[in-house]
C-alpha positions as CSV (number, residue, x, y, z in Angstrom):
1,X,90.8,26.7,19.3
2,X,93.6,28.8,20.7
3,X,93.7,32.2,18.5
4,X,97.2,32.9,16.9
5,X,98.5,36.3,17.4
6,X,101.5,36.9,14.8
7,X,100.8,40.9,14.8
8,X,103.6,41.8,17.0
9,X,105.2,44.6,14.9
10,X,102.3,46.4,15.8
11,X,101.7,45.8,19.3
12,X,102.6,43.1,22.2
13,X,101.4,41.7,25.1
14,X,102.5,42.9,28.2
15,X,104.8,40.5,29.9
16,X,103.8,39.2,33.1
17,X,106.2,40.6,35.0
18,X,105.2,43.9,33.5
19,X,101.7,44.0,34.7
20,X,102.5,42.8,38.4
21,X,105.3,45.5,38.5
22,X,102.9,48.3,37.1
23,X,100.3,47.0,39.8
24,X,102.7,47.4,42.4
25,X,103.6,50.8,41.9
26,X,100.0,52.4,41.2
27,X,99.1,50.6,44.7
28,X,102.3,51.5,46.3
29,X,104.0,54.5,45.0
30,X,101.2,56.7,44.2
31,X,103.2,60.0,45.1
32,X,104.4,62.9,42.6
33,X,107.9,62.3,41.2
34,X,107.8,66.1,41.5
35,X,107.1,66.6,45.2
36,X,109.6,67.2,48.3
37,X,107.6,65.1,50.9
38,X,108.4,61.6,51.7
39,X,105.7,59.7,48.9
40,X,107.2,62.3,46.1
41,X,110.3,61.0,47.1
42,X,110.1,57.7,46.8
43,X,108.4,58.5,43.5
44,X,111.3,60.0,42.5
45,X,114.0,57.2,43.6
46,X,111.7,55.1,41.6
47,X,111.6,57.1,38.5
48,X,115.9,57.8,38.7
49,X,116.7,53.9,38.8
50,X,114.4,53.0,35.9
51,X,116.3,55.7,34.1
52,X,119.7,54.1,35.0
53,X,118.1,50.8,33.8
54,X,117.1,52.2,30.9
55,X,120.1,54.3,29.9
56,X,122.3,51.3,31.2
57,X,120.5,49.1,28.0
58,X,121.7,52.2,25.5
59,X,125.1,52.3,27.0
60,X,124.5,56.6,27.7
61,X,124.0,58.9,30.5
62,X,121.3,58.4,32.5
63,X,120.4,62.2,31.7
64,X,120.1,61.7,28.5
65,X,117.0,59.8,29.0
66,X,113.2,61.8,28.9
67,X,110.4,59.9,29.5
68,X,107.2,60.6,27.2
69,X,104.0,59.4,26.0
70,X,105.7,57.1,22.9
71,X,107.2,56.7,19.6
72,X,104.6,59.5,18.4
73,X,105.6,62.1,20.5
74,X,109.8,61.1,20.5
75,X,109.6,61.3,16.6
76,X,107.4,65.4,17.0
77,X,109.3,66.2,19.4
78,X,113.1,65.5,17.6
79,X,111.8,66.6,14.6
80,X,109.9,69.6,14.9
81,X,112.0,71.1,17.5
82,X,115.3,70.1,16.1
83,X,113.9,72.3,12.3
84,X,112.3,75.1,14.4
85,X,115.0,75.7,16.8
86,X,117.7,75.5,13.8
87,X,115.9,77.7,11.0
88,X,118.3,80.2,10.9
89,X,121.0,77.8,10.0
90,X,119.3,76.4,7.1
91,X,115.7,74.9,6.5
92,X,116.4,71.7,4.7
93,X,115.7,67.9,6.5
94,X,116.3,65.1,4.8
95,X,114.3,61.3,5.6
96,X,113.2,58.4,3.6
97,X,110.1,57.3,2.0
98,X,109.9,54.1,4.1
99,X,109.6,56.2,7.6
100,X,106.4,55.4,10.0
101,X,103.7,58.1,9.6
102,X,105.0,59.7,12.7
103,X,107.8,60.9,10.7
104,X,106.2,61.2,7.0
105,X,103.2,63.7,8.9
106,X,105.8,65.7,11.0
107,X,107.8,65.9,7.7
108,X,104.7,67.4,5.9
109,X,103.7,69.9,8.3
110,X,107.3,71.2,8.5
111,X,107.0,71.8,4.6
112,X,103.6,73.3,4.8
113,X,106.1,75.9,7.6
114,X,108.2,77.0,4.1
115,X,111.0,73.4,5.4
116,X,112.4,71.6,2.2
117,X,112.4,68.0,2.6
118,X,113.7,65.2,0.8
119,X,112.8,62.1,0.8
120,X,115.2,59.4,-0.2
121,X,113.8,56.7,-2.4
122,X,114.6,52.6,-1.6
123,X,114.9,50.3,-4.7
124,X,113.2,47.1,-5.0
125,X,114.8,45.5,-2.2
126,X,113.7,48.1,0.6
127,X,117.4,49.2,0.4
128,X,118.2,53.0,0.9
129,X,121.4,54.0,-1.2
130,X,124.2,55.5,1.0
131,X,125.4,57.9,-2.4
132,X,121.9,58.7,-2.4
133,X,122.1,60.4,1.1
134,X,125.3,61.8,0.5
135,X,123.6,63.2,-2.6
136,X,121.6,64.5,-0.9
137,X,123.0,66.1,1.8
138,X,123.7,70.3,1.7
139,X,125.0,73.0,3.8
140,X,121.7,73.9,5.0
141,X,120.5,70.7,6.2
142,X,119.9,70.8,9.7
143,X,118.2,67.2,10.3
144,X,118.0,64.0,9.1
145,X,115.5,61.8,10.1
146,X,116.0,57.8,9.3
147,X,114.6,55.0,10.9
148,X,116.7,52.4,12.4
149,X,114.3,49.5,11.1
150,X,111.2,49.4,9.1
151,X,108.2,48.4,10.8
152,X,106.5,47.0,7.1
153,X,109.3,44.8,5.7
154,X,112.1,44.5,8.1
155,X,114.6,46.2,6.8
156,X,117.5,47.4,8.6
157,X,118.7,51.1,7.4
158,X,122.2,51.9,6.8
159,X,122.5,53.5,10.2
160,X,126.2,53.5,10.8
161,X,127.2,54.8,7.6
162,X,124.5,57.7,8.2
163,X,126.5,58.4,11.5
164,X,130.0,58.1,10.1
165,X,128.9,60.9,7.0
166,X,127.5,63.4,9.7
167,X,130.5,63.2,12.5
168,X,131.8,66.5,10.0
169,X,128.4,67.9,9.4
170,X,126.2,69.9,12.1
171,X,123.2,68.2,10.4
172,X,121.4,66.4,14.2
173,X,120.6,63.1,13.6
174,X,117.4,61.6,14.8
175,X,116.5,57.9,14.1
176,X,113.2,55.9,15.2
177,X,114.3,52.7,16.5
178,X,110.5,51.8,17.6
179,X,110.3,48.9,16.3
180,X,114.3,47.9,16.5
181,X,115.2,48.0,19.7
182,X,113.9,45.0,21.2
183,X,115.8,43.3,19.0
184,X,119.1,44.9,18.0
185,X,122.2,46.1,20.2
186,X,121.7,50.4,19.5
187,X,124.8,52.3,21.1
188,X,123.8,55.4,20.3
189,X,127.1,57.2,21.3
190,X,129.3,54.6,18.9
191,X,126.5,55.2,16.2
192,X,126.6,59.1,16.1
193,X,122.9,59.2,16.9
194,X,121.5,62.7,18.6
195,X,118.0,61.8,18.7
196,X,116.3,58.1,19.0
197,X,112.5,57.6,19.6
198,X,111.4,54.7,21.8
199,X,107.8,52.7,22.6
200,X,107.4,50.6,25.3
201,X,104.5,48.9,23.8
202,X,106.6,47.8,20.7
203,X,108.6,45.4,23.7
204,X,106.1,43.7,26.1
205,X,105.6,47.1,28.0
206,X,102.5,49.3,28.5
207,X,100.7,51.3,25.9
208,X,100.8,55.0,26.2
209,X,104.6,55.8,27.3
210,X,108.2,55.4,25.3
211,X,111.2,57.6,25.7
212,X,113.2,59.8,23.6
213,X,117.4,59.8,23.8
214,X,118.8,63.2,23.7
215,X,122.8,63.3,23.0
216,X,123.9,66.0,26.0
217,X,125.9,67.7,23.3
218,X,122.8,69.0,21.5
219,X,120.1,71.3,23.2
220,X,116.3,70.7,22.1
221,X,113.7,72.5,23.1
222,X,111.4,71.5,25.3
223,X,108.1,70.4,23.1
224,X,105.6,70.5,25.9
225,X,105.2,74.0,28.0
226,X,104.4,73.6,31.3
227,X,106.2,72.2,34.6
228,X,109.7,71.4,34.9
229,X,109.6,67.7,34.9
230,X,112.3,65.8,33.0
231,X,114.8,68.4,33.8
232,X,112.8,70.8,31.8
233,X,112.4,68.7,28.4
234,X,109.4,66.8,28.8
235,X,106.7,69.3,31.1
236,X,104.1,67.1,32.6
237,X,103.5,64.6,35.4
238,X,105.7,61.4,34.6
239,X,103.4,58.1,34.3
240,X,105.5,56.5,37.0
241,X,103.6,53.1,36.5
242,X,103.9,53.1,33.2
243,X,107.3,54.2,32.9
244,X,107.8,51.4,35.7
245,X,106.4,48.8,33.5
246,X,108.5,49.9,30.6
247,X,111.6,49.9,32.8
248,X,111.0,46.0,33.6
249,X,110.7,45.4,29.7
250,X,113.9,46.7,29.4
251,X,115.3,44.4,32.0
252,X,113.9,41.9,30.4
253,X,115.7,42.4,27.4
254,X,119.1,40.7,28.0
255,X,121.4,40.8,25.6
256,X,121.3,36.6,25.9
257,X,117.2,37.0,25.3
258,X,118.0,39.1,22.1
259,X,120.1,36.2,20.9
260,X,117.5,33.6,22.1
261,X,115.0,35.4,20.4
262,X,116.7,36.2,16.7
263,X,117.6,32.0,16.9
264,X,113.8,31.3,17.2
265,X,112.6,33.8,15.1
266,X,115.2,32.8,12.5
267,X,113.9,29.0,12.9
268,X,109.9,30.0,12.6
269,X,110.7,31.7,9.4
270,X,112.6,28.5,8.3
271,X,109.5,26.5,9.3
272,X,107.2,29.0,7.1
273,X,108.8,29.2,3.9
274,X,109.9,25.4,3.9
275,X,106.1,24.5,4.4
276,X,105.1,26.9,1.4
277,X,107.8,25.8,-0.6
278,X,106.6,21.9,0.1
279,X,103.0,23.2,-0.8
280,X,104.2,24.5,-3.8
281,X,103.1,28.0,-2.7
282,X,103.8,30.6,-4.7
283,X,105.7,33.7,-3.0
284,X,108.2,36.2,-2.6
285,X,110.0,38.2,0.4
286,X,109.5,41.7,0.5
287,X,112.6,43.5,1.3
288,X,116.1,42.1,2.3
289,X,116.2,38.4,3.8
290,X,119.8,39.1,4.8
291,X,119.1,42.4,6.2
292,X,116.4,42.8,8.6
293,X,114.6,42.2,11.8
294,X,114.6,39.2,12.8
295,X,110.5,38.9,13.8
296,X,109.0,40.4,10.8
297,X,108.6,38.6,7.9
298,X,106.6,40.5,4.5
299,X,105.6,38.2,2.1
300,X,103.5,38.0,-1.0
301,X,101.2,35.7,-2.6
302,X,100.5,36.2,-6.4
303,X,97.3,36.0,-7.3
304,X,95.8,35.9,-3.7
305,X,94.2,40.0,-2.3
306,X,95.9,40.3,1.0
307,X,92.4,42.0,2.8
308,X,90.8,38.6,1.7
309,X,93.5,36.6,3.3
310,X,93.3,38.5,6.3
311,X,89.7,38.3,6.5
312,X,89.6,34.4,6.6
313,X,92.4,34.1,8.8
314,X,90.8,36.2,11.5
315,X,87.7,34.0,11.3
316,X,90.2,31.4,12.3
317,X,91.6,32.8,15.1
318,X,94.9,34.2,13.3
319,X,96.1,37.6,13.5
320,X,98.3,39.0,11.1
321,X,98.5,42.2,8.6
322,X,99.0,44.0,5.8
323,X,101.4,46.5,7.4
324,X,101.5,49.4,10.0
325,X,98.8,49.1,11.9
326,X,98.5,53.2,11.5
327,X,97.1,52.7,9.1
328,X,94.4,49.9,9.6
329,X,90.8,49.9,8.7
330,X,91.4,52.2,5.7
331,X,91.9,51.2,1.9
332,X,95.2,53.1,1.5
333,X,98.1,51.0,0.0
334,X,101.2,50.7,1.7
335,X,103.1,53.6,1.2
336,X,106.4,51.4,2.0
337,X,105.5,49.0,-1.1
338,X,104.7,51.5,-3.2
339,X,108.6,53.2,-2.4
340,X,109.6,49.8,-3.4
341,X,108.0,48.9,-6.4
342,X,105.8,52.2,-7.7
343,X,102.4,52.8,-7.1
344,X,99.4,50.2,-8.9
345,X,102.1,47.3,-8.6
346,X,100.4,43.7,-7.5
347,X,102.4,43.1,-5.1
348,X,100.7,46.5,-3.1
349,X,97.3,44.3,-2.5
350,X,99.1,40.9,-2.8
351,X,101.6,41.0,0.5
352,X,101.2,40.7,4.4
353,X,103.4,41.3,7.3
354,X,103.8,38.0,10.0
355,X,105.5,39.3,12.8
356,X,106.9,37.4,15.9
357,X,106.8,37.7,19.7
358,X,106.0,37.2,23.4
359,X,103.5,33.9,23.4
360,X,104.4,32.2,20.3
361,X,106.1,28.8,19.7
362,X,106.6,26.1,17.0
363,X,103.3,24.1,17.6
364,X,101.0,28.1,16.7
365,X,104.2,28.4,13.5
366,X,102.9,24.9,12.4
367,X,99.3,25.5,12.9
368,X,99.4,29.0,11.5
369,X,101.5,27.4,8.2
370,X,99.1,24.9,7.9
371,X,95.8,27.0,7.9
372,X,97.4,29.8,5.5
373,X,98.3,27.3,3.0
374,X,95.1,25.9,3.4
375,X,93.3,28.9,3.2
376,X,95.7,30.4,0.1
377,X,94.4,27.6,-1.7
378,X,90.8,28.0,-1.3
379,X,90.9,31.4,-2.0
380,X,93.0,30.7,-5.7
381,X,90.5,27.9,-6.7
């Protein structure tokens, strides 16, 4: 039977128009984006319209645009730069409890440097508290780091109003839209965001390359020393395959396919919960409903340990999880549940994350609803 794969928060398959363009340039233009002669070149021309394309989807400069490795590196790079190159104006960053490890780690090994950080809790709901924030928020803060939204539950973070509080502070503002942006409309410019961290493999694009947005007004250092590459930002030899496979993703990401996309999602939800609901399943949403990402859906299952419902669906051929996939393969509880409810709650070993994409339609919705019911069931008798 045809496996399932409802794990797209963590990673997607490449689209095929990805793959054939990445196979054309690694056959084709082979040459360093960094050389004068004629294969440099057209390496070059190649890697300057992607960055239009790209920039084009963010409505900003085509300069402010530096290819990297990923979401991983973006989030370092913004954030330990942005504290190290700012110390002397003050040594405090503020970010949330809900971030992706590649924010919560760089946060920690800022504070093991002598950096303060808070960490803004989220009640119940996944919800971050805008008086909270402006709590908060001190003379001597130089970052703040908040995702844009959350790759566990969904949740979109109060963004906007984050942007609108810092227009009179000198605090940089650095969100990780990783797992938002092939999804939502960002406008970083109309947002008031310096810093947003990008991976292409979050949007039907390669593994292994992202970008980070840099406002022009602020400087950053670069975070890798070596060449002069990305106008001295980003030193090292761009991936021009990659970033060409990432550059077609981005094409691909009308505004009309966003809106395509959020309808269907929207409907496979309805189709899910409707089916538990007639099977008098027992569960509960984590997070908002009326305030998230349209392809992730976090629910729990009273009564029913989430690794033992993963278990059994894999054996069937379905894919889904208990959360970021950073941290698969280890026992450690999510550390966005806990934020929400406390630590020891149920609902900790009691929830999984469904997540939608490339590949998927209602006939896989159905059959995945039908085996999770069935296999819920087994597992509470």
């Amino acid at each position: 039977m045809e496996p399932i794969y409802l794990d797209h928060a963590a990673t997607t398959p490449a689209h095929p128009a990805v793959i054939e363009i990445m196979a054309s340039e690694l056959a084709n233009t082979f040459g360093n984006p960094s050389s004068i002669h004629t294969f440099g070149r057209k390496a070059h021309r190649t890697l300057e319209d992607i960055r239009q394309v790209i920039a084009a989807s963010l409505k900003v400069s085509p300069h402010e645009i530096i290819f990297n490795s990923g979401g991983t590196e973006g989030d370092n790079t913004a954030i330990i730069e942005t504290a190290l190159s700012r110390k002397n104006q003050g040594m405090h960053l503020i970010t949330t409890a809900i971030e992706h490890p590649a924010v919560l780690e760089t946060m920690k090994y800022l504070e093991e440097l002598g950096f303060e950080v808070t960490y803004l809790p989220v009640d119940e709901r996944g919800e971050l508290s805008i008086t909270d924030f402006e709590n908060a928020l001190r003379k001597d803060t130089t970052l703040v780091s908040v995702m844009y939204g959350n790759n566990e539950i969904g949740n979109l973070l109060p963004i906007k109003e984050i942007g609108a509080l810092l227009v009179s502070h000198p605090a940089i503002f650095h969100t990780d839209a990783v797992q938002a942006y092939g999804s939502e409309q960002i406008l970083p410019h109309e947002l008031g965001i310096d810093l947003l961290s990008i991976s292409a493999h979050k949007i039907n694009g390669p593994k292994g390359v992202g970008f980070l947005f840099k406002n022009d007004n602020i400087s950053l250092p670069s975070f890798l020393h070596g060449g002069e590459q990305e106008g001295k930002r980003r030193a090292g030899t761009e991936n021009l395959a990659g970033i060409a496979g990432m550059g077609k993703a981005v094409e691909l990401l009308s505004d009309s396919e966003k809106k395509q996309r959020h309808e269907k999602y929207a409907d496979f939800e309805r189709m899910i919960l409707a089916q538990l609901d007639q099977a008098q399943i027992e569960y509960q949403v984590n997070g908002n409903p009326e305030n998230k990402l349209g392809h992730i859906l976090n629910l729990r299952f009273s009564g029913v340990s989430s690794e033992l419902l993963l278990m059994h669906l894999d054996l069937q051929g379905v894919a889904i999880s208990t959360g970021s996939a950073c941290t698969a393969g280890t026992v450690e509880p999510s550390h966005v549940l806990e934020a929400m409810y406390g630590e020891n709650h149920p609902a900790i070993k009691e929830s999984v994350r469904i997540s939608f994409g490339l590949g998927n339609d209602e006939v896989q919705i159905q059959r995945f609803v039908a085996l999770l019911i069935e296999t819920i069931k087994k597992i509470k008798q």
